[in-house]
C-alpha positions as CSV (number, residue, x, y, z in Angstrom):
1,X,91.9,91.8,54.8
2,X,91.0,88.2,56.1
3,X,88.8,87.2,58.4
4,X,89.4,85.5,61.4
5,X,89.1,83.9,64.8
6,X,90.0,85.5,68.4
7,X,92.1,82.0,68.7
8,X,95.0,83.1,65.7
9,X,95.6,86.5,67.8
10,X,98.1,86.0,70.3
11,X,99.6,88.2,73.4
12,X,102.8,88.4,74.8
13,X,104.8,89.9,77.8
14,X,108.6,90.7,78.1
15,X,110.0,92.4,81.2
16,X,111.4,95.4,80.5
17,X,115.3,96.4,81.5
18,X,114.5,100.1,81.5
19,X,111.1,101.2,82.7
20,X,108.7,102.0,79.6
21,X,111.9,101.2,76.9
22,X,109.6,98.8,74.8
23,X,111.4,95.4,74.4
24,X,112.1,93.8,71.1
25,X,110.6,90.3,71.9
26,X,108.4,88.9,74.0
27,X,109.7,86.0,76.6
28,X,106.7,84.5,76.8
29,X,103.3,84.7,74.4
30,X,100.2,83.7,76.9
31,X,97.9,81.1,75.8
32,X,94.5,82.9,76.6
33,X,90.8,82.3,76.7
34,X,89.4,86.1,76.8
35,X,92.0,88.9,75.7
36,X,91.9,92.7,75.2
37,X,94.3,95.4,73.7
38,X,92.4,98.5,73.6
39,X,93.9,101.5,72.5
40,X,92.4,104.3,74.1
41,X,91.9,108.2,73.1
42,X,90.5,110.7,75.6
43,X,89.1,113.6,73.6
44,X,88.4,117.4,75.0
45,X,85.1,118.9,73.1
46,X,85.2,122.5,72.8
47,X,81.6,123.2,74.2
48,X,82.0,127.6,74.5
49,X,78.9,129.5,73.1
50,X,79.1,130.5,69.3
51,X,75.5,131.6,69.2
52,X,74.1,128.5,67.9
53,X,71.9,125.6,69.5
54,X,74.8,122.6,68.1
55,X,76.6,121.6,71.4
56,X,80.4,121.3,70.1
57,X,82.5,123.2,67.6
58,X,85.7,120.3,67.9
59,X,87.3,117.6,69.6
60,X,90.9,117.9,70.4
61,X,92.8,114.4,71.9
62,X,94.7,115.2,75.1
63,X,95.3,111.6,76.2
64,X,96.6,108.2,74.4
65,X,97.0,104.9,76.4
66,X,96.3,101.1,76.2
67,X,94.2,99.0,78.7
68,X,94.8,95.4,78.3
69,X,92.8,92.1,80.0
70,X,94.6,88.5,79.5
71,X,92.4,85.5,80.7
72,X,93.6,82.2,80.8
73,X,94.5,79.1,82.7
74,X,97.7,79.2,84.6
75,X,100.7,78.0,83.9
76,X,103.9,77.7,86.3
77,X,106.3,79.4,83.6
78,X,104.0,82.0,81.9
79,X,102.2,83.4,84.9
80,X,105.2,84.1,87.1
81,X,105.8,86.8,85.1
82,X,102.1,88.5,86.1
83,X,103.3,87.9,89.6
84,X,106.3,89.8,89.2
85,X,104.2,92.8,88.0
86,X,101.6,92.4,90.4
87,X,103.7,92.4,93.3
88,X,107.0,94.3,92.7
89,X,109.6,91.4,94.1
90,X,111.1,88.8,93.4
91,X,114.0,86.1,94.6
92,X,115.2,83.0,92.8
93,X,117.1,80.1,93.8
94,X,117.9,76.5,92.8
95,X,116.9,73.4,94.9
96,X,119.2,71.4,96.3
97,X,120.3,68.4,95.4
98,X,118.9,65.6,93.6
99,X,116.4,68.9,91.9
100,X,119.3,71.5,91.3
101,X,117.8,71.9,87.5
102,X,114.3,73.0,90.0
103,X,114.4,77.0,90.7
104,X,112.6,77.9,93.7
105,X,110.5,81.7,93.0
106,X,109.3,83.7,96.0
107,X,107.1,86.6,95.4
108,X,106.8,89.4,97.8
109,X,105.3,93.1,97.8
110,X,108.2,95.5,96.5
111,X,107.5,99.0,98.8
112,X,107.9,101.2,95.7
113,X,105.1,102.7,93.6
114,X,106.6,101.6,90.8
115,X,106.5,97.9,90.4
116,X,108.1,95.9,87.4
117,X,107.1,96.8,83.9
118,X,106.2,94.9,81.2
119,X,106.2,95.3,77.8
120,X,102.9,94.0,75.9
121,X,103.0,92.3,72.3
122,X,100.0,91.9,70.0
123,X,100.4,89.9,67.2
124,X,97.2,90.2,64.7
125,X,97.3,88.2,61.6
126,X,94.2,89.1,60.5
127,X,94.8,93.0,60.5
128,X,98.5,92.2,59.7
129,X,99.5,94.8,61.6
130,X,101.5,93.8,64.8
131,X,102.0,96.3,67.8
132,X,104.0,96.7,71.2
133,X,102.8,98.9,74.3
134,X,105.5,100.1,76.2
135,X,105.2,100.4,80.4
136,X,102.5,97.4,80.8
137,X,101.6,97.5,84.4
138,X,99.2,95.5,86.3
139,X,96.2,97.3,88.1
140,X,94.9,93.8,89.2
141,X,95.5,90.2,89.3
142,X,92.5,87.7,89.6
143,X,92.4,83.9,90.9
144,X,90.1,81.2,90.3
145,X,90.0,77.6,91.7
146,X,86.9,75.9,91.0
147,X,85.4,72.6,89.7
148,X,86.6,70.8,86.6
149,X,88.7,74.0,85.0
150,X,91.8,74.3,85.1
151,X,93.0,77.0,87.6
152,X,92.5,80.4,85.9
153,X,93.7,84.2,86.4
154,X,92.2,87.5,85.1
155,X,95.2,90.0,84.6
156,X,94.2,94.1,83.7
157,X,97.3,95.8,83.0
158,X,97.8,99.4,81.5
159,X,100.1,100.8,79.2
160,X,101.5,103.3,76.7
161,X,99.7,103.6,73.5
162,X,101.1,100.8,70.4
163,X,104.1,101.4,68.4
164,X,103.9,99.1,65.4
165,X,106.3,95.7,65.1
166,X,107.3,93.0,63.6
167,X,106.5,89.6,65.4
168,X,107.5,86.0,65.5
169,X,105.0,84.3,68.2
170,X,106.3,81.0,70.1
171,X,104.6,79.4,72.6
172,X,106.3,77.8,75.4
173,X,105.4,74.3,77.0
174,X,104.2,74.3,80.4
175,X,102.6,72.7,82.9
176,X,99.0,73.7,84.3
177,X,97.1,73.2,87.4
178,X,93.9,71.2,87.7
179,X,91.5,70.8,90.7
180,X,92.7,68.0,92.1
181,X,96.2,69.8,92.9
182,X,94.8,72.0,95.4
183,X,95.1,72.5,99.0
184,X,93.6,75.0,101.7
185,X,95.2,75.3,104.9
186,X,94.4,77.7,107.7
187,X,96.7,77.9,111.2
188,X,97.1,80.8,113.6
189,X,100.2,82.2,112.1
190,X,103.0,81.1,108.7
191,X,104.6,78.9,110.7
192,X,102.0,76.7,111.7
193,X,100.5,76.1,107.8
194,X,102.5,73.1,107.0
195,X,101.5,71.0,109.1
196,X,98.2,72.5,109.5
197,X,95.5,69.8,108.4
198,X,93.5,70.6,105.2
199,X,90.0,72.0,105.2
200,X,87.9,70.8,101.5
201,X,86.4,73.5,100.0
202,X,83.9,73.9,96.6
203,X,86.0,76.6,95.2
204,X,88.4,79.4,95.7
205,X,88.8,83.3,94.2
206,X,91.7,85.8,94.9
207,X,92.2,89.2,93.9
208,X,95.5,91.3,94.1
209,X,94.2,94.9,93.3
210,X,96.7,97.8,92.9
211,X,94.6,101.2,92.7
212,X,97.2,102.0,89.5
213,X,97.1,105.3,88.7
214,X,98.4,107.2,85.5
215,X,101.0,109.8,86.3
216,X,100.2,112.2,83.6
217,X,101.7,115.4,83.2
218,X,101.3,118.8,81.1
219,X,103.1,119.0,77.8
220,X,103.1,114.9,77.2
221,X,100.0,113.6,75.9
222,X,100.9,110.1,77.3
223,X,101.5,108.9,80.7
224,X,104.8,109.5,81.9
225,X,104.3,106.0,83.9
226,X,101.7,104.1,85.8
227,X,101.8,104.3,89.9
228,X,101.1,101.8,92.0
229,X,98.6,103.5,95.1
230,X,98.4,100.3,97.5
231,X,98.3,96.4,97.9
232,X,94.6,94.9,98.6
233,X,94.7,91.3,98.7
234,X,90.6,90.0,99.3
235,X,89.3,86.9,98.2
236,X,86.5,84.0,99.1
237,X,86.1,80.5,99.9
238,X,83.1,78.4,99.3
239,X,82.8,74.8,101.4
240,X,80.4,73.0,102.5
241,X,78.0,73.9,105.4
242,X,78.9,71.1,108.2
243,X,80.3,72.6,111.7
244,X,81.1,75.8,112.9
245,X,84.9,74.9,113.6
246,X,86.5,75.3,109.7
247,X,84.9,79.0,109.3
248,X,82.3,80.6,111.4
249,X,84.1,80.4,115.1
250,X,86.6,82.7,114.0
251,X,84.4,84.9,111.8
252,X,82.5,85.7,114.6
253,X,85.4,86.0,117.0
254,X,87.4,88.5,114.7
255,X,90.4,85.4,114.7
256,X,93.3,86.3,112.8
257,X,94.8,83.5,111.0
258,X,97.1,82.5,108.2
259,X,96.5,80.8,104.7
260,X,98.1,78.9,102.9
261,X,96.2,78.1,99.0
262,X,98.9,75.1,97.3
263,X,98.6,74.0,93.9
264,X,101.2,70.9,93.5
265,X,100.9,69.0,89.9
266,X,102.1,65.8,89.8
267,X,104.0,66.0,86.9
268,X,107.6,65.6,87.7
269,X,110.2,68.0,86.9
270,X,114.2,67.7,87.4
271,X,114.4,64.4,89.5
272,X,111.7,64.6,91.9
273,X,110.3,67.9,92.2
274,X,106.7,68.5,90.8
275,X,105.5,72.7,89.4
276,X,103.9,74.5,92.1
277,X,102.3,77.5,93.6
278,X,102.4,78.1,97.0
279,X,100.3,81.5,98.5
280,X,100.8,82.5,102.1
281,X,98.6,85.0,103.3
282,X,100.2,85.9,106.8
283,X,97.2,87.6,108.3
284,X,93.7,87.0,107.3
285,X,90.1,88.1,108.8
286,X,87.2,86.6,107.4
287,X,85.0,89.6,107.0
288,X,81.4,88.1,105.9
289,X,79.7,84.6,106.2
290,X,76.5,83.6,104.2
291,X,75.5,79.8,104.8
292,X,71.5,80.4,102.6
293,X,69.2,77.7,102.4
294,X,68.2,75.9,99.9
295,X,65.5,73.0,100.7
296,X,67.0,70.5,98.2
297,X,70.3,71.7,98.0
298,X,73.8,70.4,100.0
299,X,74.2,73.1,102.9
300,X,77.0,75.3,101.8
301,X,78.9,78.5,103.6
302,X,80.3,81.4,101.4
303,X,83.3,83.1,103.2
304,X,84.6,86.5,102.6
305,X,88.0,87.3,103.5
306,X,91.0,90.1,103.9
307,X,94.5,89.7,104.4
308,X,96.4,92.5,106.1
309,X,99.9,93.4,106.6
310,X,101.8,91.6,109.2
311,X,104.0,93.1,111.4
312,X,105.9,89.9,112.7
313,X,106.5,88.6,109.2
314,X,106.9,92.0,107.7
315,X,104.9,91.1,105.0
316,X,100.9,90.1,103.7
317,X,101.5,87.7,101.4
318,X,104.1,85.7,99.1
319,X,103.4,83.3,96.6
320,X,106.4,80.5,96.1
321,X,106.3,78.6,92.2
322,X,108.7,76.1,91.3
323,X,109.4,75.3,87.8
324,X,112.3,75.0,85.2
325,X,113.0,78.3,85.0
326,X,116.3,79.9,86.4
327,X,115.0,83.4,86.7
328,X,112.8,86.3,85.6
């Protein structure tokens, strides 16, 4: 067999039209900087007494799944689909006029335990074997804006164990999101964030975590399908340490507040629209404040935060990306 680099494997994700039904292709293969497909066999050691000191007679398998880990940079075609498993929900329309060829994406929690499933390709040239894992689902969905990278997500999915395939990778062109596209924006509820002036910050991280849990059943030695157990959306902002107005007067107040995080490239798509991601988090508390310091360092404040369901939007969060694609 050849040997190889982690760079000539690549990953791809189709959504499924019937729940754990394995599609032939994938839509999209993800460029990635750190991926996993681990195929994973939980054994049962027969441990009874046979009047001996050895500790186990056997080892039978009584469960076969996959855990998978995509990292990457994100891009405003690829990673929609991630946000479609992550959050259950999704509604597509086209701009209007002079950007009709510009679809507009909005994001929002689905109130089902069973959120959209994915199907997971891995295509190894160097074991020249190829695989697909039926019912991918995502248990969380990381975030991560910081200085000179491009913006990055951390995606853990499950799924069922590998049937062998045949596979023709192709990646897709898209655009991706640098520093300099993003904007932070706090306001006292959604309708305020627009024109809500920007607060700078150092960086930005935000996790989407789903508590998935494996519906497993006697007489299958597979799941029957991954459940979804609850939304948590936390996250935390890093800025620098110079009033008490951007963070700590409604930290130690309890405020409630909205956010908005925008990423806006500038590279123009149909006539004047640009790709972009838009997260509103309806109802935020900052939970923790650290501001240490450091004699000869800039002054900087560490921000914990939660958002929480809100009753007058009827949602927590919802995440908006245009791009060139009509639907997924």
């Amino acid at each position: 067999m050849p040997k190889g680099l982690g760079r000539q494997i690549q990953v791809g994700l189709a959504k499924e039209a019937v729940r754990g039904t394995a599609e032939t292709a994938a839509t999209y293969y993800i460029p990635f900087t750190e991926a996993a497909v681990e195929e994973k066999n939980d054994l049962l050691a027969n441990e009874q007494a046979m009047g001996v000191l050895e500790d186990t007679t056997e080892a039978k398998s009584v469960s076969v799944s996959a855990e998978v880990n995509i990292k990457g940079a994100v891009g405003d075609k690829t990673f929609p689909l991630l946000l479609l498993a992550s959050l259950g929900s999704v509604a597509s329309a086209s701009e209007i006029a002079p950007n009709t060829a510009v679809y507009d994406h909005t994001f929002t929690v689905n109130q089902s335990v069973q959120h959209q499933s994915l199907t997971i390709f891995l295509n190894d040239p160097l074991s020249v074997v190829d695989y697909k894992h039926a019912l991918g689902c995502v248990d969380s969905l990381d975030l991560a804006y910081e200085q000179n990278k491009f913006v990055e997500f951390d995606a853990k999915l499950k799924a069922l164990k590998g049937t062998v395939a045949t596979l023709t990778p192709a990646t897709t062109a898209e655009n991706l999101f640098l520093p300099q596209h993003f904007v932070f924006k706090l306001a006292s509820s959604v309708a305020g964030l627009t024109a809500a002036t920007a607060i700078p910050v150092k960086s930005f991280k935000l996790k989407i975590s789903k508590a998935l849990e494996a519906d497993t059943v006697l007489g299958n030695i597979a799941p029957v399908d991954f459940l979804c157990k609850k939304i948590s959306i936390e996250g935390e902002v890093e800025a620098v340490w110079q009033n008490e107005d951007d963070f700590k007067t409604a930290f130690m107040a309890g405020t409630v507040q909205a956010m908005r995080i925008d990423l806006k490239s500038d590279v123009i798509i149909g006539t004047s629209a640009n790709p972009q991601i838009t997260i509103d988090l309806s109802k935020v508390i900052f939970n923790d404040l650290t501001h240490p310091i450091k004699v000869g360092d800039v002054m900087r404040q560490t921000i914990q935060f939660k958002a929480m369901y809100d009753t007058t939007t009827s949602k927590m969060v919802s995440i908006k990306v245009s791009n060139l694609v009509t639907s997924y």
